[in-house]
N, C-alpha and C positions, 0 to 999 in steps of 0.2 A: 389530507386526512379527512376522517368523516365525520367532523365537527364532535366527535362522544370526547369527552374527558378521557384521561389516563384509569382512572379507574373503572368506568363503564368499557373499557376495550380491554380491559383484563379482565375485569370479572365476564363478561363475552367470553371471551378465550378458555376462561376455567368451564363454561357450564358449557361449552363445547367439547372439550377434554372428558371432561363427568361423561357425556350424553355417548361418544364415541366409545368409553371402557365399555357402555351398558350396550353396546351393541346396535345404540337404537340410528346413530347415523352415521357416515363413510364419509372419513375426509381427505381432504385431495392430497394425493403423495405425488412426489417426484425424485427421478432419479438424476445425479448430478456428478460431476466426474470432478474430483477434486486436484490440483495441481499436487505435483509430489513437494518435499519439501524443497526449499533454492540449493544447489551445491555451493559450497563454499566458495571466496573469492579471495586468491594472495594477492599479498601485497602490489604486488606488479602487476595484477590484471586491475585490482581497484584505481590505481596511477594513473594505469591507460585510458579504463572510461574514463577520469576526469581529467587529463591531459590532449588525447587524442582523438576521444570521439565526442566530447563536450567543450574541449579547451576551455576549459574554465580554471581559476586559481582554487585554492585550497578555502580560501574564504567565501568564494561564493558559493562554490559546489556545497560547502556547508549549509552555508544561508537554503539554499537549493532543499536540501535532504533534512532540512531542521535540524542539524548538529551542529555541536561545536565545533569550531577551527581544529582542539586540541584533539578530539576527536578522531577528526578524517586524520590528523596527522600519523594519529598513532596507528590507526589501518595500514597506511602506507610507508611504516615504518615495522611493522609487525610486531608490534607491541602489541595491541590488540586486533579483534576479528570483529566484526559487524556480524552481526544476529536476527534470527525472528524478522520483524517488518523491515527493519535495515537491510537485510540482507535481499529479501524478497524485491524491496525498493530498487536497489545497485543491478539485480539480476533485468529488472524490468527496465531499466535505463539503459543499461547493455544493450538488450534486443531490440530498443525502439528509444535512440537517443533522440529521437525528435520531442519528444513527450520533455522535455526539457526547455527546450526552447516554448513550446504552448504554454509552458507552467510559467514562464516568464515573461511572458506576451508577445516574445517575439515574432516577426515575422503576421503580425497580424495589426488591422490598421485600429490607429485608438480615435473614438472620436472624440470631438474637441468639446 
């Protein structure tokens, strides 16, 4: 950060906003392509990441995803559906369950 306070980088931010309505300067846009939303996950595909392409227990995949035990249970029970960031998280662990093992250090050396 550049050392200003919370409020000298907002108030920054407002008399840029002001300056840009008035026409007097051009600020930088960008175009960015946003992911659609995740598609849904049944019960049986949720099982599978965490059984066969994680093998992980119901406890730790929790631990893992920051949910409860009772949670993941009821996913793969179909009681309930995982949503929003959960769902987006299960869809990203899908495509690339290695991101799993990093988040848990595995496979990388610790020093002592």
């Amino acid at each position: 950060m550049s050392g200003k306070t919370a409020f000298e980088n907002l108030k920054s931010g407002l008399e840029q906003a002001i300056s840009h309505a008035h026409g007097e300067i051009t600020l930088e846009t960008r175009t960015v392509s946003l992911p659609d939303p995740p598609r849904p996950m049944t019960p049986k595909q949720i099982t599978a990441l965490r059984k066969k392409k994680l093998h992980m227990s119901q406890g730790v995949f929790a631990k893992l995803i920051n949910a409860a035990p009772q949670t993941v249970h009821a996913w793969e029970q179909g009681r309930s559906s995982p949503s929003g960031c959960a769902l987006r998280f299960l869809r990203l662990l899908d495509q690339q369950p290695e991101l799993a093992g990093q988040m848990l250090g595995i496979g990388r050396q610790r020093s002592a």
